[in-house]
VEXTOR-624038 format. One record per residue: x, y, z of N, C-alpha, C in turn. Coordinates in steps of 0.1 Angstrom, whole numbers, plus 2048, in hexadecimal, padded with zeros to 3 digits. Example, Ala and Ser with C-alpha at 12.3 -4.5 7.8 and 13.67 -1.06 7.14 Angstrom:
residues 2
8847C784E87B7D384E8847DF84E;8807EA8478897F584788180084F;
end
This chain:
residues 81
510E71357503E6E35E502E7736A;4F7E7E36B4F8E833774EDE7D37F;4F3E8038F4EBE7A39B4E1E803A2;4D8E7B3A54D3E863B14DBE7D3BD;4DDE893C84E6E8E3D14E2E8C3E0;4DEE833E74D7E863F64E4E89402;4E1E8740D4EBE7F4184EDE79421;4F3E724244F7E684314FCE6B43A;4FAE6B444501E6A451501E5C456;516E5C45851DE50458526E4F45A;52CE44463539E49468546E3E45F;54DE4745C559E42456569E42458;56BE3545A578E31460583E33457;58DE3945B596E3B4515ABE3E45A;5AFE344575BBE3645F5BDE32470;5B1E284745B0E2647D5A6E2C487;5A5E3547F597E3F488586E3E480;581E4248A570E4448556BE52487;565E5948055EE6048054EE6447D;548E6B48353BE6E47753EE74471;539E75462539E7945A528E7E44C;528E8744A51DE89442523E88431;51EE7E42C521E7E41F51AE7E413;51EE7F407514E7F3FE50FE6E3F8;504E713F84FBE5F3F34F3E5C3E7;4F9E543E04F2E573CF4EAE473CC;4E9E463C64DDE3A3BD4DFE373B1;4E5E283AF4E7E263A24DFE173A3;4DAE1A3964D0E0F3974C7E0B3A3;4C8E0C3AC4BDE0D3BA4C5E063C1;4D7E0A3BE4E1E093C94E2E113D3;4E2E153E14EBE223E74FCE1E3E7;503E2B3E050EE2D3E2511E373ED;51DE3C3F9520E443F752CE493F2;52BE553EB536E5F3E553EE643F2;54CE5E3ED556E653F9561E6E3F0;55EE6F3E4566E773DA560E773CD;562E883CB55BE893C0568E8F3B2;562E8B3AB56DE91399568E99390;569EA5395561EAB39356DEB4385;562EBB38056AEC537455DECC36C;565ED436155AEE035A54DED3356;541ED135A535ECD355531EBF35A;53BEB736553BEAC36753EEAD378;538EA437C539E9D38E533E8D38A;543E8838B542E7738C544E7739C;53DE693A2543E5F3AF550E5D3A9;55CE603AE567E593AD568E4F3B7;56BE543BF566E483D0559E453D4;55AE3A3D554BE373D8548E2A3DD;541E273E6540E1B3F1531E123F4;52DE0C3EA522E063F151CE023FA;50CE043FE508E06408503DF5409;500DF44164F2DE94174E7DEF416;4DADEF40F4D0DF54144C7DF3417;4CDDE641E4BFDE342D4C8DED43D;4D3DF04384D8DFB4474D5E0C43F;4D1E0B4394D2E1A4324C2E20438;4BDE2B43F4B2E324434AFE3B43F;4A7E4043B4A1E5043549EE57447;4A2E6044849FE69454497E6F450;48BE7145E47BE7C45B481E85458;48CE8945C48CE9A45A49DE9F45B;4A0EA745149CEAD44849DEA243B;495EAB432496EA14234A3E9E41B;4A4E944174B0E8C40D4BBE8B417;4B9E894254C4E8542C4C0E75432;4CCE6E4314C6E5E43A4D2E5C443;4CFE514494DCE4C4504E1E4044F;4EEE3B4584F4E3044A4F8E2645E;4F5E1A45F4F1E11469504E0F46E;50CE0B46351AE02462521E0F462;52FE0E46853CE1746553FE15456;544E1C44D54AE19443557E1A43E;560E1343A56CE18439570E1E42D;574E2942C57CE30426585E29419;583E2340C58AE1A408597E283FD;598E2F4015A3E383FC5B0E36401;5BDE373FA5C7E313FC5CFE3F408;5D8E364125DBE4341D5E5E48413;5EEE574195F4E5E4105FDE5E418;
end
């Protein structure tokens, strides 16, 4: 299945730290996810990582187009290495 593709700016905690970060934001069913890893190969890009949003904190920014912003820190749910 393929996605259309916007992005978030959002800060994500990971190992004790926060950062901003800009990530990719997709829609399933008139869910927002964001994509913090993708699985990608010859003819395919799945969400492998992926974190649901609330989307009463989720914003569309005036400007520029297909970018929003995301209200909460999010954590990182990837395992440390």
């Amino acid at each position: 299945m393929k996605h259309e593709v916007f992005q978030v700016m959002c800060l994500i905690r990971r190992s004790g730290k926060t950062a901003l970060h800009q990530a990719d934001l997709i829609f399933i069913e008139g869910q927002p996810y964001i994509v913090i890893e993708w699985l990608s190969g010859p003819g395919i890009d799945i969400p492998d990582v992926k974190v649901p949003l609330d989307p009463k904190l989720l914003h569309k920014l005036p400007s520029p187009d297909r970018v929003y912003s995301y209200e909460n820190p999010i954590d990182d749910p990837r395992p440390l290495h």
